[in-house]
SELUM-449760 format. One record per residue (C-alpha): residue number from 1; x, y, z. Coordinates in Angstrom, 3 decimals, m for minus. Example, Ala and Ser with C-alpha at 12.3 -4.5 7.8 and 13.67 -1.06 7.14 Angstrom:
# SELUM-449760
nr|u|v|w
1|12.300|m4.500|7.800 $
2|13.670|m1.060|7.140 $
END
This chain:
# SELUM-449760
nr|u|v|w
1|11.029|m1.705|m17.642 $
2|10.611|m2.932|m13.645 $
3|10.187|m0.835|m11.135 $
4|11.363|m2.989|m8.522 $
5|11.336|m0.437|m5.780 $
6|9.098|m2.760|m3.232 $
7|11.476|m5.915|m3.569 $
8|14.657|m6.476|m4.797 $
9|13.109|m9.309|m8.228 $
10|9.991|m8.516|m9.022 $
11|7.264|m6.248|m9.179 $
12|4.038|m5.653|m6.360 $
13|1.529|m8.708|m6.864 $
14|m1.559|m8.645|m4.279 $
15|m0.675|m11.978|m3.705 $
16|0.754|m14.029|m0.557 $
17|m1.604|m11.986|2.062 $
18|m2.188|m12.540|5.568 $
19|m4.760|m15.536|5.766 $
20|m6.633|m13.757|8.149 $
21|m5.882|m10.572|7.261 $
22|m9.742|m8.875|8.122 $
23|m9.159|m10.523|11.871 $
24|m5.446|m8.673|12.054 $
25|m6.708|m5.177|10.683 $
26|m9.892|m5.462|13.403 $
27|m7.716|m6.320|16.032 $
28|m5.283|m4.071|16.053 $
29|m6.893|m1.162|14.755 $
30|m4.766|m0.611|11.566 $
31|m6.993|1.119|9.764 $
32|m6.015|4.229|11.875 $
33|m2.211|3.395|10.406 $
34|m3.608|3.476|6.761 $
35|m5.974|6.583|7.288 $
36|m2.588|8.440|8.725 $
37|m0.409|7.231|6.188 $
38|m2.784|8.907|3.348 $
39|m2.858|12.541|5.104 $
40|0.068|14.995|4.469 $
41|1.552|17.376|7.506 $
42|2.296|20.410|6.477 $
43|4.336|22.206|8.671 $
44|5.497|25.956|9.612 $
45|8.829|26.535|12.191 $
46|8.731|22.761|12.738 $
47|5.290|23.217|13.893 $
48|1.890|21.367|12.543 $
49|m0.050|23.904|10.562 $
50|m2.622|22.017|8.725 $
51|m3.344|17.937|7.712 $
52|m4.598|17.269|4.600 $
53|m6.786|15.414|3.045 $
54|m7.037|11.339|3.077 $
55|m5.514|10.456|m0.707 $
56|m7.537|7.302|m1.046 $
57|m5.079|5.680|m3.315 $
58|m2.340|6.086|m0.365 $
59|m4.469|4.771|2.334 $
60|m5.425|1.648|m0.385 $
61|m2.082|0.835|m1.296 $
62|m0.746|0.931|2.360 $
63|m3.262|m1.639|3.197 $
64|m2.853|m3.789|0.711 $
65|1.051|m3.568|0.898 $
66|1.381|m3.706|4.774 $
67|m0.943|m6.937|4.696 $
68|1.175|m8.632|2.234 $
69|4.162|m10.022|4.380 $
70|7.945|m9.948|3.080 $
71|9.440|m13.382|3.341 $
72|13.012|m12.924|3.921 $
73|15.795|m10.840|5.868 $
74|17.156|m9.452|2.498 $
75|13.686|m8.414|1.421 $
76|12.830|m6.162|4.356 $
77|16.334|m4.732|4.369 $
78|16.040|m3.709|0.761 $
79|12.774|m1.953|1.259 $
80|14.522|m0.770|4.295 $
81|17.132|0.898|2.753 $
82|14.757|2.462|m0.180 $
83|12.686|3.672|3.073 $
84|15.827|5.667|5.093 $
85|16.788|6.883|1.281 $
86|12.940|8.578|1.237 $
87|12.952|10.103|4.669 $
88|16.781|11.558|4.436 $
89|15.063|13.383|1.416 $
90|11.071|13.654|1.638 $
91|10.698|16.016|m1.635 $
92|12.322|13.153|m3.602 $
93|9.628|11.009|m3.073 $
94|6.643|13.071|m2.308 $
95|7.914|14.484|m6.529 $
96|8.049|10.906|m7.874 $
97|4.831|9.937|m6.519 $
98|3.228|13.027|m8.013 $
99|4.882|12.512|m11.146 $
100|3.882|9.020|m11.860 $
101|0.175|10.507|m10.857 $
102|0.174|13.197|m13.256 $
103|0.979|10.829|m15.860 $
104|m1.192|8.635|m15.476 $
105|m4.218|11.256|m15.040 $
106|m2.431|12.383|m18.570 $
107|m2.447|9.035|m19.691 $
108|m6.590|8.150|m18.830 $
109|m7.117|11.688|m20.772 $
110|m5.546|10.815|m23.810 $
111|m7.502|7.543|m24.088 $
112|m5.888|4.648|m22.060 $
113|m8.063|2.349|m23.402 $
114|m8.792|3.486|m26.847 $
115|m7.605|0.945|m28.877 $
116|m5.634|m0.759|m26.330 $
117|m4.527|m3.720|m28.563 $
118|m2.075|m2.044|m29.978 $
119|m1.032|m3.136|m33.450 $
120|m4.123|m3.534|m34.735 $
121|m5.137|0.369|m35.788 $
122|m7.683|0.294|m37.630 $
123|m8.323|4.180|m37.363 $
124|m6.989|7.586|m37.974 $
125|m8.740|8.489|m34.270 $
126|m6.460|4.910|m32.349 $
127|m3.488|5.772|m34.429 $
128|m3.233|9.425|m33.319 $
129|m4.023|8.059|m29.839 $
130|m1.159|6.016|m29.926 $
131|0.939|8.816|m31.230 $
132|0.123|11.075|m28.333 $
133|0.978|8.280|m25.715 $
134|4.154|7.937|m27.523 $
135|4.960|11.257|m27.119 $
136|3.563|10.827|m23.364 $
137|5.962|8.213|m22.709 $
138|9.113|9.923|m24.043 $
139|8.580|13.088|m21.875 $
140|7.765|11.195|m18.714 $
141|10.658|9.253|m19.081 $
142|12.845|12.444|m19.935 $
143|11.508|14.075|m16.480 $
144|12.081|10.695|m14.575 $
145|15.484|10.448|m15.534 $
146|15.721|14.671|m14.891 $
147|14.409|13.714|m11.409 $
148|16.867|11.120|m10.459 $
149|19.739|13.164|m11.815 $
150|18.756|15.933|m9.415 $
151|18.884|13.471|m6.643 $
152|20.842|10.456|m7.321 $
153|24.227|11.611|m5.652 $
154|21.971|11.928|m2.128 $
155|20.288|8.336|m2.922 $
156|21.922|5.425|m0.971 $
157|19.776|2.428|m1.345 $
158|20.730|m0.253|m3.781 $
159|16.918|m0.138|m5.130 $
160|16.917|3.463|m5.789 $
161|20.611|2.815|m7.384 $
162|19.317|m0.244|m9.708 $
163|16.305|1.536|m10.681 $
164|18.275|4.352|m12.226 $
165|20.512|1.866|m13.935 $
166|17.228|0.006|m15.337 $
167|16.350|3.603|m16.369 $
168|19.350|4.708|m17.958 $
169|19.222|1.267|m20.031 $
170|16.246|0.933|m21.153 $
171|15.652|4.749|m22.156 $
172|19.390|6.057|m22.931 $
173|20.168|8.972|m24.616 $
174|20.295|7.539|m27.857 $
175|16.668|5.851|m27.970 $
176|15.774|9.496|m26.061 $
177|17.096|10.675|m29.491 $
178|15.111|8.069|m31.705 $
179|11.710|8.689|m30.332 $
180|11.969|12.075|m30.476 $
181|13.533|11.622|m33.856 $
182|10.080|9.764|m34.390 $
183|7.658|12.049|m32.883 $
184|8.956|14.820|m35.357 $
185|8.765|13.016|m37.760 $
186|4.522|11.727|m37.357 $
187|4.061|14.863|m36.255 $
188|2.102|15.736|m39.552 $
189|m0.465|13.179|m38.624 $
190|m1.429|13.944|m34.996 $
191|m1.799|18.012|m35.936 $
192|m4.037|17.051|m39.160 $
193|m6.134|14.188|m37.309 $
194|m6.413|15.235|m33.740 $
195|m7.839|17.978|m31.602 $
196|m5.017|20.521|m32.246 $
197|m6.062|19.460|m36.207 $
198|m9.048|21.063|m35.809 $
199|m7.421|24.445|m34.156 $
200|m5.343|25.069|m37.116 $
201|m8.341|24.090|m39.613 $
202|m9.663|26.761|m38.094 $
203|m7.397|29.741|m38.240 $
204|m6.702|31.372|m41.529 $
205|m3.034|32.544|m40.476 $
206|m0.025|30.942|m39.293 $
207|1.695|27.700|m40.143 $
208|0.795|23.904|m40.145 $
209|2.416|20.468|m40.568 $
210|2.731|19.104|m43.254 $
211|4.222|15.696|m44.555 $
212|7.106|15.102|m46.752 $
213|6.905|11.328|m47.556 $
214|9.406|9.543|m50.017 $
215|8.464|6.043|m51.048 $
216|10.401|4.248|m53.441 $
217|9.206|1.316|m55.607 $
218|10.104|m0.544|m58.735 $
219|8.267|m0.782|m62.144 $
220|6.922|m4.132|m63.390 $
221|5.376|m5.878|m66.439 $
222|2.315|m3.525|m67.270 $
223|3.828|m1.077|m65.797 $
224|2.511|m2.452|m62.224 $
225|4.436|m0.723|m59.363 $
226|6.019|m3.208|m56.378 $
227|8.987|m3.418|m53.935 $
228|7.522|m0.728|m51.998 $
229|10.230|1.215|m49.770 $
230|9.999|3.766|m47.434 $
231|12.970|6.169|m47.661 $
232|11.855|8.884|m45.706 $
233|9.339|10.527|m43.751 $
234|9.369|14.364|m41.934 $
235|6.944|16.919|m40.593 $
236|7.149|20.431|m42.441 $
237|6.200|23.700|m41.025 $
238|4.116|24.944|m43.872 $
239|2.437|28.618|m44.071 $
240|m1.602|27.839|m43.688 $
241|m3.492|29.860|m46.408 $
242|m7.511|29.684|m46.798 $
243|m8.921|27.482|m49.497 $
244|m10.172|30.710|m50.971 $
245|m7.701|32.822|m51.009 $
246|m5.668|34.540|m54.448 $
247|m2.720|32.908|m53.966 $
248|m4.500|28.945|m53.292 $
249|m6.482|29.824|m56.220 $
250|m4.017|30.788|m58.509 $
251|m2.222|27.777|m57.699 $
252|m5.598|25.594|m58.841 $
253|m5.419|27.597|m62.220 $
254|m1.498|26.918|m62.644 $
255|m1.897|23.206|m61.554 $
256|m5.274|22.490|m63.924 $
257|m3.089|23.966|m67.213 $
258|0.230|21.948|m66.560 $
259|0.197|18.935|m67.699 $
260|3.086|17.891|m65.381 $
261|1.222|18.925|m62.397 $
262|m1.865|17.727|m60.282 $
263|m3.638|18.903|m57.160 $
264|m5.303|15.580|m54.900 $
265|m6.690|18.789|m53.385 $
266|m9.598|18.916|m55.866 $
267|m9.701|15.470|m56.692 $
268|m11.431|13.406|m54.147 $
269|m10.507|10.084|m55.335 $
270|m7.156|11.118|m54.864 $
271|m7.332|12.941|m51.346 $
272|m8.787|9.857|m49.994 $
273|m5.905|7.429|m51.263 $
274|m3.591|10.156|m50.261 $
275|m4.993|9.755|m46.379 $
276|m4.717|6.447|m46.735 $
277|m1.054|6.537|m47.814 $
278|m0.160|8.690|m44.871 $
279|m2.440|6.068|m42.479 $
280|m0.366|3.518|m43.688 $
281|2.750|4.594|m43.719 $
282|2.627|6.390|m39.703 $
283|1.028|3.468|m38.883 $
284|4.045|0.896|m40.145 $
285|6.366|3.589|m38.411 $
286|4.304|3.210|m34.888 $
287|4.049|m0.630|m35.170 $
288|8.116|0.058|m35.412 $
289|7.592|1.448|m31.912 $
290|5.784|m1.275|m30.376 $
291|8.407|m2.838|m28.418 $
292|9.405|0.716|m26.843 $
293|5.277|0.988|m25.667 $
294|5.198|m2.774|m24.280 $
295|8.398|m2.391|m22.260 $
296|6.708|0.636|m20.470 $
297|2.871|0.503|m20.703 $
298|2.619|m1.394|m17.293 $
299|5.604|0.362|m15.668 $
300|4.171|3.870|m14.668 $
301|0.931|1.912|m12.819 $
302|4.132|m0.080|m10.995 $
303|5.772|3.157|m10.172 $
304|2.741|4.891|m8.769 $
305|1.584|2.233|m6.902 $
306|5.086|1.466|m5.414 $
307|5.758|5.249|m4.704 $
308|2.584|5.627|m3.077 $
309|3.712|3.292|m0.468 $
310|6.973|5.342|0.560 $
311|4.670|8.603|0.338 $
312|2.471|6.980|2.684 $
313|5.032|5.629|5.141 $
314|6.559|9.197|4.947 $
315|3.390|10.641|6.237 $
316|3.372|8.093|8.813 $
317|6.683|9.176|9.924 $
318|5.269|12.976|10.554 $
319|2.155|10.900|12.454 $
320|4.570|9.849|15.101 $
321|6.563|12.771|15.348 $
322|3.462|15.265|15.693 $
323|2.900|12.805|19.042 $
324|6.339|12.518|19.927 $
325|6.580|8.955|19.214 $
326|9.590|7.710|18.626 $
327|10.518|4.870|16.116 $
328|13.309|2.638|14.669 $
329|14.248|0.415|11.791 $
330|13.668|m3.334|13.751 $
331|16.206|m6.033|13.149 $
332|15.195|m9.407|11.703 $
333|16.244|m12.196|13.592 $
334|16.554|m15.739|13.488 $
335|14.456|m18.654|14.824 $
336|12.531|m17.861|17.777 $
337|13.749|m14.665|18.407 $
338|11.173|m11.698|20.365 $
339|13.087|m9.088|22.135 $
340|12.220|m4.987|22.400 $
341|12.957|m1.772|24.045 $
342|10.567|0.682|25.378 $
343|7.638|m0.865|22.479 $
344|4.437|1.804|22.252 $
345|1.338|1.137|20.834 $
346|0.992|3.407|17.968 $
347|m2.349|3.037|17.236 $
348|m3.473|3.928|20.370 $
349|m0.857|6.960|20.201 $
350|m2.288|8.525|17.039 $
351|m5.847|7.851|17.774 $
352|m6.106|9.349|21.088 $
353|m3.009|11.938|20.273 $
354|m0.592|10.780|23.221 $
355|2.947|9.344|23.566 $
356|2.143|5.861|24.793 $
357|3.862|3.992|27.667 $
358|6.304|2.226|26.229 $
359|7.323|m1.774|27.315 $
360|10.575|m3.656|27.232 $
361|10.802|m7.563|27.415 $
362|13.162|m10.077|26.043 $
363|11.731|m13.493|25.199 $
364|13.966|m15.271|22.843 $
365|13.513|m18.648|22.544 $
366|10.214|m18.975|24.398 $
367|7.311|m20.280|22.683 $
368|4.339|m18.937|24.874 $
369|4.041|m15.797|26.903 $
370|1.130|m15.203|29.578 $
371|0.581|m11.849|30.097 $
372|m1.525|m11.808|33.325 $
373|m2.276|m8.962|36.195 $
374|m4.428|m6.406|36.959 $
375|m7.575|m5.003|34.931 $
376|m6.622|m1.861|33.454 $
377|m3.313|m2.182|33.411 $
378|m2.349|m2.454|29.710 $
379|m2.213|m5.799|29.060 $
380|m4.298|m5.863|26.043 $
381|m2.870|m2.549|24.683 $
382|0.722|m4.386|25.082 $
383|m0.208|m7.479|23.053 $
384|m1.411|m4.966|20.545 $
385|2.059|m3.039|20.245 $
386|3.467|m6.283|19.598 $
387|1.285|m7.359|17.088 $
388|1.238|m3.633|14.954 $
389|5.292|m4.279|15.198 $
390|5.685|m7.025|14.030 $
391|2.738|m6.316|11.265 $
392|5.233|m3.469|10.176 $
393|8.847|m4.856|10.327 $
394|6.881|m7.562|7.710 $
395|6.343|m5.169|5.394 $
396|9.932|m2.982|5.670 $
397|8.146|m0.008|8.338 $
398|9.610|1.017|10.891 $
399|8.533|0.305|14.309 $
400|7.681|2.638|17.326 $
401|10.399|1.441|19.686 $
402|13.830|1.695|20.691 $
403|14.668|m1.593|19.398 $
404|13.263|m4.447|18.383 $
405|14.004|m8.055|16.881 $
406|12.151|m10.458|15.589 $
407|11.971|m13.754|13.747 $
408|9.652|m13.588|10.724 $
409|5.688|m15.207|10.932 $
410|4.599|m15.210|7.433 $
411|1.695|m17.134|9.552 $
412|0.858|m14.869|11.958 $
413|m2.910|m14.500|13.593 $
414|m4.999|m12.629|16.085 $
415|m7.890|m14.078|18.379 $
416|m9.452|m11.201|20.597 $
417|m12.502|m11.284|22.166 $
418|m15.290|m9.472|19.914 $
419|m18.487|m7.807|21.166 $
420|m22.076|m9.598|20.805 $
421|m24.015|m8.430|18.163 $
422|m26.429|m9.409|15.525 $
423|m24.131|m10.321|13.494 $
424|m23.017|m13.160|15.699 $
425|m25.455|m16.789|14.432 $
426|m24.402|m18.567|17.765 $
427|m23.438|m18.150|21.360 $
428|m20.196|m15.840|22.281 $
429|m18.041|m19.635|23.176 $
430|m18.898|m21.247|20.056 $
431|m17.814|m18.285|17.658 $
432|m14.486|m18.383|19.630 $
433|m13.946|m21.934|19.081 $
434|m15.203|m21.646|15.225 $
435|m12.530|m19.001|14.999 $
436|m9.985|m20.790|16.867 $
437|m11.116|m23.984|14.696 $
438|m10.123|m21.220|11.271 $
439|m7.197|m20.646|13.022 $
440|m5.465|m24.462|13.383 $
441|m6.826|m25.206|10.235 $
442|m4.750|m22.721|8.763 $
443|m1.714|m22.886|10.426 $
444|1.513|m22.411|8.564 $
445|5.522|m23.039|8.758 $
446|6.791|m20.208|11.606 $
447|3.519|m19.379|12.918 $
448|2.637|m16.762|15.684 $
449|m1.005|m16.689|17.402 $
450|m1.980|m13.883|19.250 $
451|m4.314|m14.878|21.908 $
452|m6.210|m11.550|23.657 $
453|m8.601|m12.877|26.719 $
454|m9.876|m15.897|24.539 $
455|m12.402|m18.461|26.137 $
456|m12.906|m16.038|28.768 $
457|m16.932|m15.985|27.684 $
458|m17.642|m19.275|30.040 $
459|m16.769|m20.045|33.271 $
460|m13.549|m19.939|34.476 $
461|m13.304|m23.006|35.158 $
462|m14.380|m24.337|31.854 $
463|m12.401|m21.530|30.082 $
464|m9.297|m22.502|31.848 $
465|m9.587|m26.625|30.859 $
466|m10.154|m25.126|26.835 $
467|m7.300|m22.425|27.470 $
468|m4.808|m25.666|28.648 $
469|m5.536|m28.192|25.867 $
470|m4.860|m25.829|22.710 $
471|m2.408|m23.883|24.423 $
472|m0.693|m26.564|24.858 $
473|m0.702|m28.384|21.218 $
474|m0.349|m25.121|19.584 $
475|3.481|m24.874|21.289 $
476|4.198|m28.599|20.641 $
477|3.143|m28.071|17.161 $
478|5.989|m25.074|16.899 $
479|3.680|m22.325|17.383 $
480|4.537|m19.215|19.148 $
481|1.791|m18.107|21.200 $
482|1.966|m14.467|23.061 $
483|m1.637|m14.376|25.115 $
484|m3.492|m12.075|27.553 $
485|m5.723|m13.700|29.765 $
486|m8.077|m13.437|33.414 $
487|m8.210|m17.379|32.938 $
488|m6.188|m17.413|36.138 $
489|m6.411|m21.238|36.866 $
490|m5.025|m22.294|33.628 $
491|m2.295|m19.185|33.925 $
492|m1.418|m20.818|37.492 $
493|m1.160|m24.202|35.981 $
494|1.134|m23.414|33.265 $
495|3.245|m21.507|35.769 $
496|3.527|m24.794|38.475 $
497|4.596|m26.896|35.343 $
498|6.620|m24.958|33.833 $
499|9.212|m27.705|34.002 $
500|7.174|m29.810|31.805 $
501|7.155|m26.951|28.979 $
502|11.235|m27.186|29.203 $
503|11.517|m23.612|29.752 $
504|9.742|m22.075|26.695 $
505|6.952|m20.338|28.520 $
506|7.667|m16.522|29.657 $
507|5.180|m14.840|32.394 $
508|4.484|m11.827|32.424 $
509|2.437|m9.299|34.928 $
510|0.517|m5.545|34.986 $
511|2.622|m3.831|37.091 $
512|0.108|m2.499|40.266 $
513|1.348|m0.299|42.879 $
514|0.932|m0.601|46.888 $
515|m1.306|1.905|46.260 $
516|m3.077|0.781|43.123 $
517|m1.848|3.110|40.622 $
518|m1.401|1.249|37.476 $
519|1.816|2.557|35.409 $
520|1.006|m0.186|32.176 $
521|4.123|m1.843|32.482 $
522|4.453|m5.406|32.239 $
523|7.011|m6.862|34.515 $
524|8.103|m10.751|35.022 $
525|6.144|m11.897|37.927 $
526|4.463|m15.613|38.095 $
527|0.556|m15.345|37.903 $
528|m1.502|m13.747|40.616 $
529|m4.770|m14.945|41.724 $
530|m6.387|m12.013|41.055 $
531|m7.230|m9.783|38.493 $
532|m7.826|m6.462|41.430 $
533|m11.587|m6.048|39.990 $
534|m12.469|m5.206|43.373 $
535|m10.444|m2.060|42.766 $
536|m12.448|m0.934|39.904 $
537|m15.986|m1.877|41.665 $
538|m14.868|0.916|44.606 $
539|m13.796|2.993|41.731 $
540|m17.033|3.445|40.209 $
541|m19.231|2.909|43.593 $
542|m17.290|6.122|44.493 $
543|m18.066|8.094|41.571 $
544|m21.645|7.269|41.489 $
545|m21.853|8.148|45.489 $
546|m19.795|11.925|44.686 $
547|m22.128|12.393|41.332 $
548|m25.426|10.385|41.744 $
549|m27.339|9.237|38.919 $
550|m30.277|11.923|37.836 $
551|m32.354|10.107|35.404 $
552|m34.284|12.177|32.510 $
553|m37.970|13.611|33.353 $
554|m39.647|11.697|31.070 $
555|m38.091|8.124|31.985 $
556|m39.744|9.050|36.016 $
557|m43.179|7.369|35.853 $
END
């Protein structure tokens, strides 16, 4: 049995991540999008009452998933679909991913890994393990199927659809019927061997199970018995009577003085082949079963881990909403495609508990965008919201925008500027080239670089020569490059040849008032010589001159 519920062939595989996928998680600060995705809203009056804890297994699985890109139009549509089906009813999937969890906590206290090969039981203890996780199987499956009845009219997506189909075939009502058929049937063996064994061992009223085996053979030369057959097996409630009671006893007395008649009760040779009958013959009945176990042993870990991404993108829905920010389902588009209405920075949103500013810009068919203007002014915050987009439409999320469409960049990187620490074994320049150096050298088929205030750690006049020269091969190699940057000779340059780069470079400005007030839109304006520092200098000059610096008595020698 597949799951299939995270794309439309085959099952999750933490394979095909980003290349870089530490860089892209640092940069744009996604592990606030995994930590909200793990926490549940709970709500009173369409108001926030409490959050929950972080589930660690939801904030896991939305990292790994979100960092593994989908390839292809028809795979983000199908998870799409499966996503809309999982908002339009949130107690659908909230119950399936706590059903899968339950049984697999069931599952690990059975004894997952007792005996885990099966078919080689070599012990009454593995073979009444396997019994139980028979029995495990059959009722999960019975309250799957009970689950998607309940919903299935309301339940749109073609994944959701399939999945019940799979269901239906794979566990219909007749094999329901069989391995219940089975269970009732071994039933004898789990009581007498297992835990709930014990319990009735030690009562003295009541009833137990007991089997009712009939084994047919023929008789050969000597009168050797072969051509062993097993006609039937069942489980019998029988009345449970002490050892030393009248009634056992006077059954030892009638047995010992009929010659017709024998008790393996008091003859040990014969209990012990007896248990060994029984072994033998639930364990030929459970190796019968094998197939059923195989098709579903790895299926409940698929469903859990699959369901735990729609729980957590669920809970990332409520995220939003608590901060007012809205979202939509982005469109995948086709070559060189990059256009968006009112885009928002999530991150930012849920971390500092705002609606963001939101950005619109349309740059189809461009293969670099400067993004150049004032400090301040959202530059590096917009870059971001593109980024954590397109991160998200990759992986079938939603986006927090109006609109947007995109091409797909299964090759898609980040270069921001990182703080000096002690970490760092050379000089801020050369760990930007190294990482730039990482970058090239991994460069794929529709690749997207996203450059944030790179070579900015040298001059400027230095930084803008290293700026031009892999700037410019990146785009002539088919690269799409979005960057931020104060590297305003090399943003000027671009902008008085743009000619030369046949139209395919976009420009892009912080929008700065007469007055100074920044209001973090980006508008289309050719680069400006400067980056209004000045501004910021006065700023703090003024702040320090209305609340002066009072340093602590014990630094005042």
């Amino acid at each position: 049995m597949k799951a299939y519920l995270l794309y439309p062939h085959r099952e999750w595989e933490n394979t095909g991540r980003y290349t870089d996928e530490r860089a892209i998680a640092q940069d744009l600060g996604l592990r606030t999008l995994f930590g909200a995705s793990a926490k549940e809203i709970e709500k009173e009056e369409s108001k926030v009452k409490s959050v929950g804890e972080a589930d660690p297994f939801l904030e896991d699985v939305m990292k790994k998933v979100m960092l593994v890109p989908l390839m292809s139009r028809e795979e983000i549509v199908y998870r799409q679909e499966i996503l809309k089906d999982c908002y339009a009813r949130e107690e659908f999937i909230c119950d399936l991913y706590d059903l899968s969890t339950q049984i697999l906590t069931e599952w690990d206290r059975i004894g997952r890994n007792v005996g885990a090969k099966r078919g080689t039981r070599n012990s009454p203890r593995s073979l009444v393990t396997e019994i139980y996780v028979l029995q495990l199987f059959v009722k999960s499956l019975k309250r799957l199927k009970g689950l998607f009845d309940q919903y299935r009219a309301n339940l749109q997506s073609a994944g959701f659809q399939a999945f019940y189909e799979r269901l239906c075939g794979e566990f219909s009502d007749e094999t329901e019927k069989n391995m219940e058929r089975i269970l009732q049937d071994v039933l004898f063996y789990a009581h007498a061997n297992g835990e709930e064994g014990e319990k009735s061992k030690a009562g003295s009223t009541g009833f137990v199970d007991k089997p009712r085996m009939v084994i047919g053979c023929s008789l050969g030369d000597g009168f050797k018995l072969g051509g062993f057959k097993l006609g039937e097996v069942s489980t019998q409630a029988r009345r449970h009577r002490n050892a030393n009671s009248m009634i056992v006893r006077v059954q030892d007395y009638v047995n010992q003085h009929t010659k017709a008649a024998f008790s393996i009760r008091t003859d040990t040779a014969l209990l012990e082949q007896a248990g060994q009958l029984e072994f033998e013959v639930v364990r030929h009945i459970i190796l019968c079963c094998e197939p059923f176990l195989d098709a579903f042993s790895g299926f409940f870990d698929q469903l859990r881990l699959q369901a735990a991404f729609y729980r957590g993108a669920v809970n990332l829905k409520h995220f939003m909403e608590r901060f007012e920010i809205g979202s939509c389902f982005p469109t995948v588009g086709t070559g060189n495609t990059l256009h968006f209405r009112e885009l928002k920075e999530v991150v930012m949103g849920l971390a500092q508990h705002m609606n963001p500013v939101g950005n619109t810009c349309e740059i189809d068919g461009r293969s670099l965008l400067l993004v150049t203007g004032a400090n301040q002014g959202g530059k590096s915050t917009f870059l971001r919201s593109i980024g954590i987009a397109q991160i998200m439409l990759q992986c079938g999320l939603p986006v927090a925008a109006e609109s947007y469409e995109s091409g797909i960049y299964p090759s898609f990187f980040t270069h921001f500027t990182r703080r000096e620490d002690s970490a760092m074994n050379s000089g801020r320049l050369d760990e930007e080239l190294r990482r730039m150096d990482q970058i090239v050298s991994r460069l794929g088929e529709n690749s997207l670089v996203l450059l944030n205030e790179s070579f900015a750690t040298t001059t400027e006049k230095e930084g803008s020569v290293i700026a031009y020269d892999v700037i410019r091969a990146l785009t002539e190699s088919g690269v799409k490059v979005l960057m931020v940057t104060h590297l305003l000779s090399f943003a000027q340059r671009v902008y008085e040849e743009r000619e030369d780069w046949a139209g395919h470079a976009a420009f892009l400005s912080a929008q700065r008032m007469e007055n100074g007030r920044r209001t973090y839109k980006m508008v289309e304006r050719e680069p400006q010589l400067t980056s209004f520092g000045l501004e910021l200098y006065d700023e703090i000059i003024g702040a320090v001159k209305r609340e002066p610096f009072s340093a602590p008595k014990h630094m005042i020698q």
